[in-house]
C-alpha positions in Angstrom: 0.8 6.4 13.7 1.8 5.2 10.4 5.4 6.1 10.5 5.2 3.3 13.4 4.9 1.2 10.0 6.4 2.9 7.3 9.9 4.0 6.1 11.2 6.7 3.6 12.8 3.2 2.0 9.6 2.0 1.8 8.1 4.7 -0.3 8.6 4.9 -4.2 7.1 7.9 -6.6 5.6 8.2 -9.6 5.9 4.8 -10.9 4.5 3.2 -13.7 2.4 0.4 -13.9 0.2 -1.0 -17.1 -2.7 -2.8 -14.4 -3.7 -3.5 -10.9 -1.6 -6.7 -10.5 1.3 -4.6 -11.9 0.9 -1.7 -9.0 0.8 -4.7 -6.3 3.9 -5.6 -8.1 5.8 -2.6 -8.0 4.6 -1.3 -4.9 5.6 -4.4 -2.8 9.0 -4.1 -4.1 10.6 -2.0 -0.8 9.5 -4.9 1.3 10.5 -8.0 -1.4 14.2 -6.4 -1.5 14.6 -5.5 2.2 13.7 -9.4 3.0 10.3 -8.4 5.1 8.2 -10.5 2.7 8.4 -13.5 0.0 7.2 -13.3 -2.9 4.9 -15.9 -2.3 3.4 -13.4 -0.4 2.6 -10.6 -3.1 1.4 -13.0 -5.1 -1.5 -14.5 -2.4 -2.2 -10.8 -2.0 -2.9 -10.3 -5.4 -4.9 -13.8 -5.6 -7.4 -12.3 -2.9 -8.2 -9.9 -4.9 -8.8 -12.1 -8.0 -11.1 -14.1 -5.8 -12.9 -11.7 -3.7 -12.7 -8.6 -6.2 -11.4 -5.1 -5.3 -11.9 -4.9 -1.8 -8.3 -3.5 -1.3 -9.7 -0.3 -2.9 -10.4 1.4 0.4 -11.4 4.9 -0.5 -11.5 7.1 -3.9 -8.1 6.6 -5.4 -6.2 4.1 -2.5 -5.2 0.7 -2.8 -4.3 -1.0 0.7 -3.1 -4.8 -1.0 -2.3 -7.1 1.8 -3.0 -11.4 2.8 -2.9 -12.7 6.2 0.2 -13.2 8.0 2.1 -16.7 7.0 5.6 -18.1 6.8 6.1 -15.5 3.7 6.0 -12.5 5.9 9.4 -12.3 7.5 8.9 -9.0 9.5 6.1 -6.6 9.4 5.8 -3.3 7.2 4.4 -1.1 4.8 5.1 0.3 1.8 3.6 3.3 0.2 3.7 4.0 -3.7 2.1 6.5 -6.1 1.4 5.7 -9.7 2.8 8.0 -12.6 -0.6 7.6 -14.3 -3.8 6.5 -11.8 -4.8 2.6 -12.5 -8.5 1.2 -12.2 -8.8 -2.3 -10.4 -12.3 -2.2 -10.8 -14.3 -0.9 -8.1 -17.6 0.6 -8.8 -17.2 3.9 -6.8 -13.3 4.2 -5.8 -11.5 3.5 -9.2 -9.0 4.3 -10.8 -6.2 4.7 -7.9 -3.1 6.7 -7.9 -1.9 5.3 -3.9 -1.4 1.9 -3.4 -0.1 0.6 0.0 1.2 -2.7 1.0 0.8 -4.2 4.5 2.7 -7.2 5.9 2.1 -8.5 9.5 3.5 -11.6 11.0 0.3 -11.6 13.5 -3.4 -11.4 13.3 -3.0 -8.5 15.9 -0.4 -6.7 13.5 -2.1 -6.8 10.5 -5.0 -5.1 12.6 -3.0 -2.8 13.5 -1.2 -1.4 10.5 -5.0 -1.4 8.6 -6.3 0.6 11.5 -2.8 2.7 11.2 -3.5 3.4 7.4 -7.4 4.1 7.7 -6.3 6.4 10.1 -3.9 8.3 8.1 -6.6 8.6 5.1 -9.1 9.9 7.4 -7.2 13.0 7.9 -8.3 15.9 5.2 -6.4 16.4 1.9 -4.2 13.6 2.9 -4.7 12.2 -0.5 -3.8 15.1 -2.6 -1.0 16.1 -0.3 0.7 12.7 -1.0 0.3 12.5 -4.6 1.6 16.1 -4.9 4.5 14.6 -3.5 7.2 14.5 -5.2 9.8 12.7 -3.1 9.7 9.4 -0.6 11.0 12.6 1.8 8.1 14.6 1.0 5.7 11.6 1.1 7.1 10.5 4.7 6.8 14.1 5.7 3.5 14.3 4.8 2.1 11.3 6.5 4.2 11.6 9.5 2.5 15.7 10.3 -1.2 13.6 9.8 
């Protein structure tokens, strides 16, 4: 379950960002100010995508940014964001996104985890719309926490 994972502290709404690098950005900012990750560490996650393209784009519309677990990763989480106006990080099929997640593990095993945790969550129907019609971190956690 996600909420395993995720906090209403975590979540932020409607935010603005002018690119893909700017959404990683804004939407690792829950887990930068609570001390779970460096930002050494949002800035490998956005250099994986600059090397291997937009993989992170998991499905039409999410982002799921994340690196492997290393010294920046001071405890494990996820944040959860929603863009004011949807951003395209290139991929072919899935762009532009208006949900873009953050995951930080401090093991191998974690970060499997929390990636299998998301997945999950999206796989359930409407999820997607339900969330961006959200218009609160409460509403957001509410939503993902029934799914």
């Amino acid at each position: 379950m996600l909420t395993q994972y995720l906090t209403k502290e975590n979540i932020r709404c409607s935010v603005y960002a002018a690119d893909w690098k700017q959404a990683i950005r804004e939407a690792a900012q829950p887990l930068l100010l609570t001390g779970k990750v460096e930002e050494q560490y949002v800035e490998r996650a956005i250099s994986k995508v600059e090397e291997l393209g937009p993989y992170i784009v998991l499905t039409q519309g999410v982002a799921v940014a994340h690196a492997r677990p290393k010294s920046d990763v001071k405890e494990g989480g996820i944040s959860l964001m929603t863009l004011k106006e949807p951003v395209c990080f290139g991929h072919k099929t899935n762009d532009p996104v208006s949900i873009v997640f953050v995951l930080a593990a401090t093991t191998d095993d974690g970060h499997i985890g929390t990636m299998m945790s998301v997945a999950q969550t999206l796989c359930e129907p409407n999820i997607k719309e339900r969330i961006i019609a959200a218009g609160t971190p409460e509403e957001i956690y509410a939503v993902v926490a029934e799914s």
